[in-house]
C-alpha positions as CSV (number, residue, x, y, z in Angstrom):
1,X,0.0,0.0,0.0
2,X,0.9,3.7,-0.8
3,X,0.5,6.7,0.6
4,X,-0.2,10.3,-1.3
5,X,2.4,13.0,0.6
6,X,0.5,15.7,1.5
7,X,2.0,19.3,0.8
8,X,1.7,21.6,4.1
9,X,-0.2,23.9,2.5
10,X,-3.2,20.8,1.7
11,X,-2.7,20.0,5.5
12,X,-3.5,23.7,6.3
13,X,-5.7,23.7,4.5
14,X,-7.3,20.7,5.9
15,X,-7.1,21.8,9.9
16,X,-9.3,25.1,8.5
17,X,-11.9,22.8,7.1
18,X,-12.6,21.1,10.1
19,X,-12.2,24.3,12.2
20,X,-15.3,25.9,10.8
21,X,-17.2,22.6,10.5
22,X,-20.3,23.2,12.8
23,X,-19.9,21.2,16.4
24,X,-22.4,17.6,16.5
25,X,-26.1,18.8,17.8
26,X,-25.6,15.8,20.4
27,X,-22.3,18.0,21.4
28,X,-24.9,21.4,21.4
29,X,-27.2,19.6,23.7
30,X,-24.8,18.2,25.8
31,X,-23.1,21.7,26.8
32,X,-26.6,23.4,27.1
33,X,-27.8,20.6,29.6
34,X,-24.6,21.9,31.7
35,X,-25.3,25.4,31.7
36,X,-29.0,24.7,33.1
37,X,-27.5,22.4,35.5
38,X,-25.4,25.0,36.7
39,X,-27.9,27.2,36.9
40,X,-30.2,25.0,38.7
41,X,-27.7,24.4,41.3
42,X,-27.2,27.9,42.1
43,X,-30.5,28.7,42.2
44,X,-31.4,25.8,44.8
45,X,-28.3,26.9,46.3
46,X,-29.5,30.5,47.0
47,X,-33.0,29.4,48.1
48,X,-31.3,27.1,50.8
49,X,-29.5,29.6,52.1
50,X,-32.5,31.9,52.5
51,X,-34.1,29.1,53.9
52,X,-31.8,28.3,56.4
53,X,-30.8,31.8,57.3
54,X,-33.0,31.7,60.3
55,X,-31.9,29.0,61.8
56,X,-28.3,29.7,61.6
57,X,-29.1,33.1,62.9
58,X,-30.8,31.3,65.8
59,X,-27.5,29.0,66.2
60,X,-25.3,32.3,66.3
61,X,-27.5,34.6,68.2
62,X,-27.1,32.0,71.3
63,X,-23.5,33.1,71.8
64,X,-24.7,36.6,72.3
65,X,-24.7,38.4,75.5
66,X,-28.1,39.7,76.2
67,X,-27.1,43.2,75.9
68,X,-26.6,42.6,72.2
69,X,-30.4,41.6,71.2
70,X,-31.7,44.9,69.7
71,X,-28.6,46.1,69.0
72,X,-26.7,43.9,67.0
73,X,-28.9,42.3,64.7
74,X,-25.9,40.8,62.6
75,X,-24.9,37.3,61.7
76,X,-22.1,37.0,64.6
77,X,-22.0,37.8,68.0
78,X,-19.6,40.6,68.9
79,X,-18.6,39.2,72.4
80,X,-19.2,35.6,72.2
81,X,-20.6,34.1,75.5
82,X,-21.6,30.5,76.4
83,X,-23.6,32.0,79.4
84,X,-26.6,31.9,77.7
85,X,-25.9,27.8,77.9
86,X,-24.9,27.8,81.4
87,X,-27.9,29.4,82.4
88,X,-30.6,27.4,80.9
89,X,-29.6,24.1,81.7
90,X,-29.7,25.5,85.4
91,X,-33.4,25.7,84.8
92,X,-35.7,28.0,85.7
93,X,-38.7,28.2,88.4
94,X,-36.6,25.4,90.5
95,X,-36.5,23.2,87.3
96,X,-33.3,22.0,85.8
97,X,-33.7,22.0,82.2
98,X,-33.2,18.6,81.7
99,X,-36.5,17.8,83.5
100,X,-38.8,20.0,80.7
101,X,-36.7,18.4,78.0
102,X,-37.4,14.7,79.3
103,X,-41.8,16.4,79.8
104,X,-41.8,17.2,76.0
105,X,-39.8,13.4,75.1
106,X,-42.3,11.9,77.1
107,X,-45.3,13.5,75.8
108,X,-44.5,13.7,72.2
109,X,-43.0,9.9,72.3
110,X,-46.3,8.4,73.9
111,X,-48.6,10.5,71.5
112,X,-46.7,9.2,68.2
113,X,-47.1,5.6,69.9
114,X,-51.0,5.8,70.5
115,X,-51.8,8.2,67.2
116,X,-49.8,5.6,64.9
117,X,-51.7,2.6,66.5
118,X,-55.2,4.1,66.6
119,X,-55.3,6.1,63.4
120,X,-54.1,2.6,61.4
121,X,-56.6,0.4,62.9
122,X,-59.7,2.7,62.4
123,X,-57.9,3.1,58.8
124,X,-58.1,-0.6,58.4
125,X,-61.8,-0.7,59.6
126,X,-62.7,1.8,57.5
127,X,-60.9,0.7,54.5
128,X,-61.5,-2.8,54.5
129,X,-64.2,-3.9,56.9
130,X,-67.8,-3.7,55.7
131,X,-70.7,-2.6,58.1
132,X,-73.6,-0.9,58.8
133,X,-73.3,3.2,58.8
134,X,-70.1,2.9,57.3
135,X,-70.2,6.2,54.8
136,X,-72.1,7.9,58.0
137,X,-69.2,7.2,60.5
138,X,-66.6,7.9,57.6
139,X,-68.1,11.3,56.7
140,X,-68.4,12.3,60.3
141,X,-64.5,11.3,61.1
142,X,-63.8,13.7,57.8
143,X,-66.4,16.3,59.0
144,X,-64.1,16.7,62.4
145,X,-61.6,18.4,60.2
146,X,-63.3,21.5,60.0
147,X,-64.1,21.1,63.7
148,X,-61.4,24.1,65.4
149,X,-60.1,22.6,68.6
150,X,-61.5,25.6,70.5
151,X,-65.0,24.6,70.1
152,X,-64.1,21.7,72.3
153,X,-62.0,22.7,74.6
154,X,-64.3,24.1,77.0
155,X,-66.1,20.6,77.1
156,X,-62.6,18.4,77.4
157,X,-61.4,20.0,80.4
158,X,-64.8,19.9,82.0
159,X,-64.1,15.8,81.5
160,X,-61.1,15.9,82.1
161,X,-61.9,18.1,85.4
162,X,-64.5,16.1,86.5
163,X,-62.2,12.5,86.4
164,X,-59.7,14.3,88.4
165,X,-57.0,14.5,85.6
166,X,-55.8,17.8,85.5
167,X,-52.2,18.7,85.9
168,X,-51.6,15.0,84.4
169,X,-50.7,13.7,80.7
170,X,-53.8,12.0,80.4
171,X,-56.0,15.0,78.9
172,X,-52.8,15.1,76.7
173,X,-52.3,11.8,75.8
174,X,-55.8,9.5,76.0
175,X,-57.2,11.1,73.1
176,X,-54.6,9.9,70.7
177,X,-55.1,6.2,71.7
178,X,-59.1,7.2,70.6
179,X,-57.7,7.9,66.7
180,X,-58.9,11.9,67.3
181,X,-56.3,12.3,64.7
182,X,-58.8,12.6,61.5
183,X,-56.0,13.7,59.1
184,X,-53.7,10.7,59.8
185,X,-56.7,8.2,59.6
186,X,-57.9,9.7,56.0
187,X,-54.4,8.9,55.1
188,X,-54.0,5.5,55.9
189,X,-57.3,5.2,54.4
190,X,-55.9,6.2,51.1
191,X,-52.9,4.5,51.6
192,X,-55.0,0.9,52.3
193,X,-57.4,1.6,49.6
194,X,-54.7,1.8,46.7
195,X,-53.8,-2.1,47.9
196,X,-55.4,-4.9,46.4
197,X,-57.6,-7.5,47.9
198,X,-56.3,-10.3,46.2
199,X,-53.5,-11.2,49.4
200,X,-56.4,-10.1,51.8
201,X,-58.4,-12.9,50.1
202,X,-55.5,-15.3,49.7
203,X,-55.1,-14.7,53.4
204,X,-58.5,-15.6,54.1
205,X,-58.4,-18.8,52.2
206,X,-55.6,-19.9,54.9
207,X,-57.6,-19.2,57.7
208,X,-55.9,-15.7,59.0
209,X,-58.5,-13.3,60.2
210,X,-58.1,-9.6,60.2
211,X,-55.7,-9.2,63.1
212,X,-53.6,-11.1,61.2
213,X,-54.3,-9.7,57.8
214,X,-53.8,-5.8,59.4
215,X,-50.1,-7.1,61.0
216,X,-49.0,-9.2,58.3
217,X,-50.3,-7.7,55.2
218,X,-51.4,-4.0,55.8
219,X,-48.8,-3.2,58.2
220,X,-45.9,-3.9,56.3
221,X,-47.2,-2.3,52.8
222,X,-48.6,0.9,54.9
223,X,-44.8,1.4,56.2
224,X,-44.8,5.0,54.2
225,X,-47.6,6.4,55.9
226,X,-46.7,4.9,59.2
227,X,-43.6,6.9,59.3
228,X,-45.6,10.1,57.9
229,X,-47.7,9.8,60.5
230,X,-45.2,9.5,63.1
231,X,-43.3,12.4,61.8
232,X,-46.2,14.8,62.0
233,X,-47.5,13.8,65.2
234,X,-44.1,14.2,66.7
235,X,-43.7,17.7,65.7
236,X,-47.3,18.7,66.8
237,X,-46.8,17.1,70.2
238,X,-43.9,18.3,70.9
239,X,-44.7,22.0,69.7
240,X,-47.9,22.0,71.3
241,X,-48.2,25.2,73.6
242,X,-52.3,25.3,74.7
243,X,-53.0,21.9,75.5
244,X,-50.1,21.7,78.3
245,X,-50.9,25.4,79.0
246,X,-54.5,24.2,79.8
247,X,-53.9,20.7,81.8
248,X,-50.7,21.8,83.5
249,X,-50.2,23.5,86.7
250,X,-47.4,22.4,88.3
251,X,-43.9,23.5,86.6
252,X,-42.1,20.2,87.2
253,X,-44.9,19.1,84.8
254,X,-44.4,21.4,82.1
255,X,-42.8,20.8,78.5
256,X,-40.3,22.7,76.8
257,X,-43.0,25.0,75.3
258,X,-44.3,26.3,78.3
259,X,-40.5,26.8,79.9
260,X,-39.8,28.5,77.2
261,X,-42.9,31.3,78.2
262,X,-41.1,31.6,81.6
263,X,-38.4,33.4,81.0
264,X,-40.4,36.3,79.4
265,X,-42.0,36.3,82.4
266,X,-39.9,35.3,85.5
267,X,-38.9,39.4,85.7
268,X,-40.0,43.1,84.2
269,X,-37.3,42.4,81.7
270,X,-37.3,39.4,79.5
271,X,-33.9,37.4,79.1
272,X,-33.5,36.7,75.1
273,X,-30.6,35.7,75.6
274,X,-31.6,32.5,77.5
275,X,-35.0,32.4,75.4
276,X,-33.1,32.3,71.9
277,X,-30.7,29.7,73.9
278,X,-33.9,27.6,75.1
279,X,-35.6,27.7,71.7
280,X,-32.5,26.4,69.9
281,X,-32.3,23.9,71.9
282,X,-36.0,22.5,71.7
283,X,-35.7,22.7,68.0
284,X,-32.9,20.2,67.4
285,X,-34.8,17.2,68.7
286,X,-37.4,18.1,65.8
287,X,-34.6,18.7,63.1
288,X,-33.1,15.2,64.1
289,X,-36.5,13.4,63.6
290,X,-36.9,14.9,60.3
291,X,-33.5,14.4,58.8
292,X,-33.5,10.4,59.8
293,X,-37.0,9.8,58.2
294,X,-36.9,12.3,55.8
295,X,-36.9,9.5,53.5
296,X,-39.9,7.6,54.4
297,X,-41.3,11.1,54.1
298,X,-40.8,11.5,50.7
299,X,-41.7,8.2,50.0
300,X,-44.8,8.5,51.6
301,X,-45.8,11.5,49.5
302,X,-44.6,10.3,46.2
303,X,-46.9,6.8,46.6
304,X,-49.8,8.7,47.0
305,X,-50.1,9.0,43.0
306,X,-50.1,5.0,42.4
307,X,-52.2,3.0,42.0
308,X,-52.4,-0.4,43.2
């Protein structure tokens, strides 16, 4: 075989031919799908940033003295201080700290226990179970979500009054082995209802009832919801300010929300720093629920479009 020598001008020549040769659309596409990426990520990056400005605000402002609130409205402290620390884990009103935080665990840890139990059983009866004023009861348990809470709460602590369990958990904590939770049970509902009833019937053929069927079957496939349900009820227990505020008297009794009210009014002048320190400090239980079942989360929204 023989090859043609090529002058330098025809290699020139050559290299400014394919120079000017328009780049592959597959190449086009490529780089544009990296320019929106890029843009995507700093635009997700910004809104995270806003997003979480509060609460590293919060995190900072804890180091501040309390002669800086109002004055120093900044990012970082100007004298950094872990007083702020010291002084709330001393407690308040003769009650360390540690005594509201394990209140709030307590409360909020019972009261995901009893809502995720009640709301999945009246789920299963109303999802699979079959009887008599079924659409009545169902339509009822919906109708209680445009029920307010204080419409009722003149008429719960009058119960509660009379059975001599104020300044107890149990006004806080019965009704959520009652499934009072409507939202949580219309979940599970819709959750249940998306499930075949083939393996219900194949279960039946084998002689399981519907204990059985709910913790063998239901349970298992519901696990999304479950952990929804157990994320939501978390954060409104352990947020909740006017149930303890109506049930509790005694301060050894109280949660973290109501501490938190004391030290706006222990004196004339309120302490923010120990109220900014206090509040950080109730938060991270919450944040460090969310971040380990975030996942479930998701998941729990994103089945809510299939169909079984």
């Amino acid at each position: 075989m023989t090859t043609t020598p090529t002058s330098p001008l025809a290699s020139e020549a050559m290299f400014a031919v394919q120079q000017t040769t328009p780049m592959p659309p597959s190449r086009r596409k490529i780089k544009r799908k990296t320019w929106q990426t890029i843009v995507w990520f700093v635009v997700l990056i910004v809104i995270t940033a806003v997003v979480l400005y509060p609460l590293v605000w919060l995190l900072f402002s804890t180091f501040k003295p309390n002669s800086e609130f109002g004055q120093n409205m900044g990012l970082l402290p100007n004298a950094p201080t872990i007083d702020n620390y010291v002084k709330v884990m001393e407690g308040i009103a003769g009650v360390p700290m540690w005594r509201f935080f394990a209140n709030s665990l307590l409360i909020a840890g019972v009261s995901v226990i009893g809502t995720v139990m009640s709301s999945a059983l009246a789920a299963y009866a109303f999802a699979r179970l079959q009887f008599k004023g079924l659409g009545i009861l169902f339509a009822a348990m919906i109708g209680t979500l445009l029920l307010p809470f204080h419409v009722v709460i003149i008429p719960q602590y009058i119960l509660f009054n009379n059975l001599g369990m104020v300044d107890t958990y149990w006004p806080l904590l019965l009704p959520k082995f009652l499934a009072t939770e409507a939202f949580f049970v219309f979940l599970m509902v819709q959750f249940i209802r998306q499930m075949p009833r083939d393996m219900d019937e194949a279960a039946k053929i084998d002689g399981a009832g519907h204990p059985r069927i709910f913790w063998s079957i239901i349970l298992p496939l519901i696990k999304p919801a479950l952990i929804t349900c157990a994320i939501f009820s978390f954060i409104w227990a352990w947020n909740d300010f006017l149930g303890p505020l109506l049930y509790l008297t005694s301060p050894e009794n109280y949660p973290l929300p109501i501490a938190l009210r004391l030290y706006n009014d222990q004196t004339s002048s309120s302490d923010y720093g120990a109220t900014v320190t206090a509040s950080f400090i109730a938060l991270v239980p919450i944040l460090l629920f969310f971040i380990v079942f975030q996942k479930f989360l998701v998941d729990g929204v994103a089945t809510q479009g299939l169909k079984g």
